[in-house]
C-alpha positions in Angstrom: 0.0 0.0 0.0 1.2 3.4 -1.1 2.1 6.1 1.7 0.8 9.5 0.6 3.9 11.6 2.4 6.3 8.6 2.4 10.1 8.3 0.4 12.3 5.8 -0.1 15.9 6.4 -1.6 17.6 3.3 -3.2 21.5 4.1 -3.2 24.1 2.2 -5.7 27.8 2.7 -5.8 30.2 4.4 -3.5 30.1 6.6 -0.4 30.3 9.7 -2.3 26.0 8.5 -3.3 25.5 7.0 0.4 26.4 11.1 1.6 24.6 12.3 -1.1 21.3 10.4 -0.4 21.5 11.6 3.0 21.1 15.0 1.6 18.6 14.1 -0.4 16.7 12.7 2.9 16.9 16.2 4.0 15.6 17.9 1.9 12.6 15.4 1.7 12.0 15.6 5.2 12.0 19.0 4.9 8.6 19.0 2.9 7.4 16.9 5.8 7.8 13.4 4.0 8.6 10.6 6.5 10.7 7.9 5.6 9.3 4.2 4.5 9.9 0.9 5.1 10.3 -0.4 1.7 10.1 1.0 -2.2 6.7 -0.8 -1.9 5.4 1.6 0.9 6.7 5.2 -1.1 4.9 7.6 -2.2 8.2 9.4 -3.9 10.8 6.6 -5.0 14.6 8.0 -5.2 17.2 6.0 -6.7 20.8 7.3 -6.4 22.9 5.6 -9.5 26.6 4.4 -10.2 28.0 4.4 -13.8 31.2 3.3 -13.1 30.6 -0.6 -13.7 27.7 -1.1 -15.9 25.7 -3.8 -13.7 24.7 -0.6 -11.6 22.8 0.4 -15.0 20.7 -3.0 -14.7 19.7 -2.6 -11.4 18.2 0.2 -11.9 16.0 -0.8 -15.0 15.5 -4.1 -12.8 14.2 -2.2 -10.0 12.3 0.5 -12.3 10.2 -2.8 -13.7 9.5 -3.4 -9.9 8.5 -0.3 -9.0 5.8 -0.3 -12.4 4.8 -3.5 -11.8 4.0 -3.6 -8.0 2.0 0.0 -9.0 0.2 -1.7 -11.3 1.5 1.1 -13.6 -0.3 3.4 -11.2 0.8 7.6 -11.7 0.5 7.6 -8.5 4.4 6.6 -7.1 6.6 9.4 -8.3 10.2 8.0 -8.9 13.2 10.6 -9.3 16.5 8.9 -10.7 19.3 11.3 -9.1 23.6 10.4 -9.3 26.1 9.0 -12.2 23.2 7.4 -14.4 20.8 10.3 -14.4 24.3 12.6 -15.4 25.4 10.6 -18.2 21.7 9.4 -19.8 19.9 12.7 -18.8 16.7 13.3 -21.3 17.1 9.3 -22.5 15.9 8.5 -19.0 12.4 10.3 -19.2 11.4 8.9 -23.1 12.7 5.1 -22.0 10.8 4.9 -18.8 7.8 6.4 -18.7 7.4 6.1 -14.7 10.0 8.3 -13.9 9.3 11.4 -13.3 12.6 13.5 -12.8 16.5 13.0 -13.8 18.5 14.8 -11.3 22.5 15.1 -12.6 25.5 15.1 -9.6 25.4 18.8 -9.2 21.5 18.8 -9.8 21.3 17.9 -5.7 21.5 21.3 -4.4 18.4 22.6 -6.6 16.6 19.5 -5.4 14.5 22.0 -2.9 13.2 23.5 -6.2 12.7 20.4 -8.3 10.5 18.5 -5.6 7.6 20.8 -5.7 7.7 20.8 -9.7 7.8 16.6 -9.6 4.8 16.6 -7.3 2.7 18.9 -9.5 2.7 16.4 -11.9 5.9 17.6 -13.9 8.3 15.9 -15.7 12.0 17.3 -15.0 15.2 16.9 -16.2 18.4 19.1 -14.3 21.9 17.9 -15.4 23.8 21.0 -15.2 27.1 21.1 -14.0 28.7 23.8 -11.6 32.2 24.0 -12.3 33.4 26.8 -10.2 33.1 26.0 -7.1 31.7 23.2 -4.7 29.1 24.2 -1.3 27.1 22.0 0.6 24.4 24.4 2.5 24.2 23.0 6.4 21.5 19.6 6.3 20.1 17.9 8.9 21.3 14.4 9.5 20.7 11.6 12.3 24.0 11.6 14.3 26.1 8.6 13.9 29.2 7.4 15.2 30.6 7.4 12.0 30.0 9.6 9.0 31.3 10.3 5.4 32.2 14.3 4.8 32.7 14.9 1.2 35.7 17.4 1.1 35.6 17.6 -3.4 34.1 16.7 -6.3 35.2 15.5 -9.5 38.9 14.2 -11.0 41.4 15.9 -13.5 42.9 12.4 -13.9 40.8 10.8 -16.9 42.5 7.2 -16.3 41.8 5.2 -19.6 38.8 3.0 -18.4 37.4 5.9 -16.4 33.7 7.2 -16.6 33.9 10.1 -13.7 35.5 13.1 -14.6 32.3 13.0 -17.3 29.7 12.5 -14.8 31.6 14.3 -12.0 33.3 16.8 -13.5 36.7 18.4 -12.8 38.1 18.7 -9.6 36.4 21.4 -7.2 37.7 21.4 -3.6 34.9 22.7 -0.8 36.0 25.3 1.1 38.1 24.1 4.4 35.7 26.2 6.6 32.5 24.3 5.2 34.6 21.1 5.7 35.5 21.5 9.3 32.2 23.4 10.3 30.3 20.0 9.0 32.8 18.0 10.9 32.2 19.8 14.4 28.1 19.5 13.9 28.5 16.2 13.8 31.0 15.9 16.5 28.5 18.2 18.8 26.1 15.3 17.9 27.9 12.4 19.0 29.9 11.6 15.4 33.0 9.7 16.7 34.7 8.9 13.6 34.7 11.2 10.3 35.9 9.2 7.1 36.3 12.0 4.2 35.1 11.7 0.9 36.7 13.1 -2.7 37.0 11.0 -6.4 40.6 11.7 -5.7 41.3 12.9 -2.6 44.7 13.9 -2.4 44.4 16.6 -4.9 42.1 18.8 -2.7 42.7 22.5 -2.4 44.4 22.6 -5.8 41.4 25.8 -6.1 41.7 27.0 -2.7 44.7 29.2 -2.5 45.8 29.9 0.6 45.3 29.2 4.4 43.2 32.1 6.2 45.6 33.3 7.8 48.3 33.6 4.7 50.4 30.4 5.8 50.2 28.7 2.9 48.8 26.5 -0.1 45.5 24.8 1.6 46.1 20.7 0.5 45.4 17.7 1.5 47.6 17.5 4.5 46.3 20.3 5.8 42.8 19.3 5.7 44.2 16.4 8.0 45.5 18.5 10.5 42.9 21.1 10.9 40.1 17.4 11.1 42.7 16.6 14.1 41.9 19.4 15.9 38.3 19.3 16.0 37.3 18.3 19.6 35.3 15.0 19.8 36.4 13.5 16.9 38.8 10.3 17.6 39.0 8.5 14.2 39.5 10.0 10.7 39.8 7.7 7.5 39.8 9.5 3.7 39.2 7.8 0.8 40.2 7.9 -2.4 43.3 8.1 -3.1 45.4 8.2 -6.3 49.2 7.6 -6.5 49.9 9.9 -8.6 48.9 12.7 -5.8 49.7 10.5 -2.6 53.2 12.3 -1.7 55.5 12.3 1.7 53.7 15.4 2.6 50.3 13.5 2.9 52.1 10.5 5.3 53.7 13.0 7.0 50.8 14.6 8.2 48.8 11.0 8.7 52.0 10.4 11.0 51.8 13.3 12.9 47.7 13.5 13.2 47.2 10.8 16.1 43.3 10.3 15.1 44.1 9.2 11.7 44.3 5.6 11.3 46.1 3.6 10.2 44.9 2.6 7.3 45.0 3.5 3.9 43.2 2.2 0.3 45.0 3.3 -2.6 44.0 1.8 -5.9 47.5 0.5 -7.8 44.6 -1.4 -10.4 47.6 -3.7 -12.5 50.8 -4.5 -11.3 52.1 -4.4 -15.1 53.8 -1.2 -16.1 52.6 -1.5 -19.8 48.9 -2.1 -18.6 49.5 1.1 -16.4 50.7 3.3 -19.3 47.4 2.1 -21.5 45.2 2.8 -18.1 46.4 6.2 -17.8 47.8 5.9 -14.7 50.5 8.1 -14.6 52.4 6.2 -12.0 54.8 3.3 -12.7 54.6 -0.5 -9.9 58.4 0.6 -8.8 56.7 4.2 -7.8 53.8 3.0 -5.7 56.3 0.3 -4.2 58.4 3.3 -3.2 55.6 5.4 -1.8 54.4 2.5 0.0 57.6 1.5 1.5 57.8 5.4 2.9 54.0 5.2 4.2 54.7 1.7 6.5 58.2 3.1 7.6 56.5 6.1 9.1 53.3 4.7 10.3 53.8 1.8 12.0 50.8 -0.6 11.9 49.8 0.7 8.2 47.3 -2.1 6.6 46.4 -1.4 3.0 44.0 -2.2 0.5 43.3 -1.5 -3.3 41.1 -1.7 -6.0 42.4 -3.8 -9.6 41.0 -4.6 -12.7 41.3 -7.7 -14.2 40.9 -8.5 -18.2 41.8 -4.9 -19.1 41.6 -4.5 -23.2 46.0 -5.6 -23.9 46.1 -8.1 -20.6 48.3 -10.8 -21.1 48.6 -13.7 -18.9 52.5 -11.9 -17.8 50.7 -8.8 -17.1 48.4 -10.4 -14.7 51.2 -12.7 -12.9 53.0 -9.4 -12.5 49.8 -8.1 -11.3 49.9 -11.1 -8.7 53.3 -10.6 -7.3 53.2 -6.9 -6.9 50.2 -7.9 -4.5 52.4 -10.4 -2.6 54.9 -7.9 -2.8 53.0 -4.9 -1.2 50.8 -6.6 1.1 47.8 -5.9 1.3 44.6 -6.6 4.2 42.2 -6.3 1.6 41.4 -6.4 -2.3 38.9 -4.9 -4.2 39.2 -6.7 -7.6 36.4 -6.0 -10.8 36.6 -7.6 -13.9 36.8 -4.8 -16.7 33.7 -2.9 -18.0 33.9 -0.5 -20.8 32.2 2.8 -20.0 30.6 4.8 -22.7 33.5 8.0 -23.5 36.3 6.5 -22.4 39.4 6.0 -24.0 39.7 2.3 -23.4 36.5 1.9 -25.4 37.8 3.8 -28.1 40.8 1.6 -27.9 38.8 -1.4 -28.3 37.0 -0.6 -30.9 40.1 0.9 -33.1 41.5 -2.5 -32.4 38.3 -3.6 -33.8 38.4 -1.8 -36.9 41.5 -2.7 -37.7 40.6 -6.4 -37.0 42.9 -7.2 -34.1 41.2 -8.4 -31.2 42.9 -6.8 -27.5 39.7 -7.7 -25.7 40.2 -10.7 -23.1 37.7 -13.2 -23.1 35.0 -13.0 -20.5 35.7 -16.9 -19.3 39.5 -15.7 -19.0 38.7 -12.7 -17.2 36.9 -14.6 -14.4 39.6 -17.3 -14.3 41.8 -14.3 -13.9 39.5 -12.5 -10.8 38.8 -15.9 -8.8 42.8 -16.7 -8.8 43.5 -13.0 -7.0 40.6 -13.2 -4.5 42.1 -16.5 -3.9 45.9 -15.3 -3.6 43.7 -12.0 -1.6 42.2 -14.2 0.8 45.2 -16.8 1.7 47.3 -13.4 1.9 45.0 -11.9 4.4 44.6 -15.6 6.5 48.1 -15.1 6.9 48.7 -11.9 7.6 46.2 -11.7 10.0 46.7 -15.4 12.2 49.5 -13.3 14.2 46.6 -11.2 15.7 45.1 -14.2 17.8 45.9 -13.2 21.3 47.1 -9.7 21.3 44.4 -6.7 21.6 43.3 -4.0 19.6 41.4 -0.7 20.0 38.0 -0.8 18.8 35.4 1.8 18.2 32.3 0.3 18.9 28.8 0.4 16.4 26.7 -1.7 18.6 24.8 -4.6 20.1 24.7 -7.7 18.5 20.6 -7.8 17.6 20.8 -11.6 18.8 23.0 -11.3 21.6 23.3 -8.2 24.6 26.5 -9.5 25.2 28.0 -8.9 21.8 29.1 -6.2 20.4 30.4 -5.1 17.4 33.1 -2.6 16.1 36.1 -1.8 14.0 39.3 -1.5 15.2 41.7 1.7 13.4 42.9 -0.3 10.7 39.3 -0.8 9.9 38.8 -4.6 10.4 35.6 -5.8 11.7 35.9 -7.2 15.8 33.1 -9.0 17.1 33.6 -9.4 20.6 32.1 -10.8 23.7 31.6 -8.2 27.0 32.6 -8.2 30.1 29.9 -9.8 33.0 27.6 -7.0 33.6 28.8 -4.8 31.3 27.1 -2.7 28.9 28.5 -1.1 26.6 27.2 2.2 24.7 27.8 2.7 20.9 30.6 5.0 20.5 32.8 3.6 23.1 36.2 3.3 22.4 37.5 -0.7 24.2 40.7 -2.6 24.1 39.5 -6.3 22.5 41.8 -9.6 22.6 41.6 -11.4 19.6 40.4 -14.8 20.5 40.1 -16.2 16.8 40.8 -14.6 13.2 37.5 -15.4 10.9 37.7 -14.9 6.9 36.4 -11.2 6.8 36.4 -10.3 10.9 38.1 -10.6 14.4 36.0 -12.4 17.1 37.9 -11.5 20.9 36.9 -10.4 24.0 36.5 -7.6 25.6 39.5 -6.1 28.2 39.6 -3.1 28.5 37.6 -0.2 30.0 35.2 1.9 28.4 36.8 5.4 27.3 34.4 7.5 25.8 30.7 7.7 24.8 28.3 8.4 22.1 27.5 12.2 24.1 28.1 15.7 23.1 
């Protein structure tokens, strides 16, 4: 049964959408619409799209049938396509399905407040304008947390081969520092515990800022790290993402120095081949992330990494992708992200392919070789990770805690700074309030968490 008042937002992709749908929310609540339970119990149906793989594309058009179906075709639930999608396909969108009733771009969010009341009066809008010059998120209302994204800029300058972003993004716009940090202490006043900041590629922000306020400098990346450091309340900060080509000793100095940082970091090194980097558009070469690596662990001791690959990129040989495999055995890493290749619609890897087409050569790698290729490195990923991991069993960690277990009071549930899931037992008589910060002891390594128990007092709450 359809709510007359009620929305539910559908998010795909990364955290960049799951921040962005919660500004959505507030807007929507600020008409006085309440949240549903279900897309089946929405009046107002958002979904907030990812282009960067094409199965996102799918889901959409699989839950679009949904939504038509379950209506009985009905006029009646409005449905607003908002993110990546709605940015690349625009007008397309409105004339292939006839039950949506607005296209909202990336930069189209902040004239959602004007768009709403245009939907609900029965009309039929499309906003994919881009706002180059400058990037402002106006204050929004948000249920506190103990941990929240921040999105800090927009957009990448980078245009890597296989890339769709930077033309569904935009170019990079930093948001001003003051915005940034005046976000970050709302929260904090709330009872946010851990802040992890948002940007396509992070480590280029400020490039448009200019200076510090008070004339000191270039505003970057590290400074952005020390000024999160010194907002009271905050203990944890995490960032992603990074790209190599940006990620420089001045940005591990300042993780180094800024004790609420963890340590962690992901930073996508996508092929361990050099010639697979050069047709990617990397701009970085395996012996260069190896050596910004190497400097990262020396001066943050404890540093767990992870990374995002592709596998079957257009040109992969079978020795590109054992290289691949040893630079990961080489480096290290506590977690991998791993895709198989999709061709995005403007790239220059499809243009690649179908040059290579034309000219009847054929670079692409077979789809039964590409999965052979993913399910030996989430093999190695796993074994690696097994391994790395067994030498936790019996020490203790610090671990910011989420919650309850919904099954069991007497488990709780957490992450510990170099952002591994603990599942832990409490102490007898203990309860433990979300946003505590406890010392666990690992009692046994699992595949993707650490189960322990709990040792260590409580030393600070979810309160303002």
């Amino acid at each position: 049964m359809v709510n007359s008042g009620t929305y539910y937002i559908v998010t795909y992709g990364c955290q960049m959408n799951e921040y962005d749908s919660q500004r959505a929310e507030a807007v929507l609540e600020s008409f006085g619409y309440i949240q549903g339970s279900s897309v089946e119990d929405a009046s107002f149906v958002l979904i907030n799209t990812c282009t960067v793989r094409e199965k996102p594309f799918h889901k959409m058009e699989s839950l679009l049938g949904r939504i038509y179906k379950d209506s009985g075709g009905s006029k009646g639930v409005k449905v607003g396509i908002m993110g990546c999608i709605a940015q690349q396909e625009g007008e397309r969108i409105l004339s292939r399905f006839s039950q949506v009733s607005c296209v909202m771009g990336t930069d189209a969010l902040v004239r959602f407040p004007q768009i709403f009341p245009r939907v609900m009066a029965g009309e039929r809008v499309v906003d994919i304008a881009m706002n180059p010059a400058d990037y402002h998120i106006d204050s929004f209302k948000v249920a506190p947390n103990i941990s929240m994204y921040v999105s800090v800029m927009k957009g990448c300058d980078k245009y890597c081969s296989y890339c769709i972003v930077p033309f569904v993004r935009g170019r990079e716009v930093s948001r001003p520092l003051a915005d940034v940090i005046g976000e970050i202490e709302r929260l904090a006043l709330g009872g946010t515990k851990e802040i992890t900041l948002l940007g396509q590629n992070i480590n280029s922000y400020g490039k448009n800022l200019g200076n510090d306020s008070d004339g000191s400098g270039d505003v970057n990346f590290a400074t952005l790290l020390r000024a999160v450091n010194g907002v009271a309340g905050i203990e944890r900060i995490r960032f992603m993402t990074s790209n190599p080509w940006d990620f420089d000793e001045n940005i591990v100095d300042a993780m180094a120095e800024c004790h609420k940082v963890c340590e962690y970091l992901h930073l996508p090194l996508q092929s361990g081949s050099n010639k697979v980097l050069k047709s990617m558009r990397r701009n970085h070469t395996i012996e260069e992330y190896i050596r910004k690596v190497e400097y990262a662990k020396a001066k943050i001791p404890g540093l767990t990494l992870s990374s995002d690959f592709i596998v079957g990129f257009p040109g992969e040989t079978e020795e590109d992708f054992q290289k691949t495999m040893e630079a990961m055995d080489t480096i290290g890493y506590d977690m991998v992200y791993a895709f198989i290749y999709s061709p995005r619609p403007n790239t220059k890897s499809l243009a690649m392919e179908e040059r290579a087409q034309k000219e009847s050569r054929n670079i692409s790698v077979p789809l039964h070789e590409q999965k052979r290729r993913l399910a030996m490195m989430m093999d190695a990923a796993d074994a690696r990770r097994a391994k790395d991991r067994a030498i936790l069993q019996g020490s203790t960690v610090e671990v910011l805690v989420t919650g309850a277990s919904k099954t069991d009071s007497t488990t709780y549930t957490g992450r510990s700074r170099q952002n591994m899931v603990v599942n832990f037992v409490a102490q007898p008589q203990t309860e433990i309030p979300p946003g505590s910060l406890v010392t666990v002891r690992v009692d046994e390594v699992r595949r993707y968490a650490l189960q322990g128990t709990h040792v260590g007092a409580v030393s600070s709450v979810l309160t303002p």
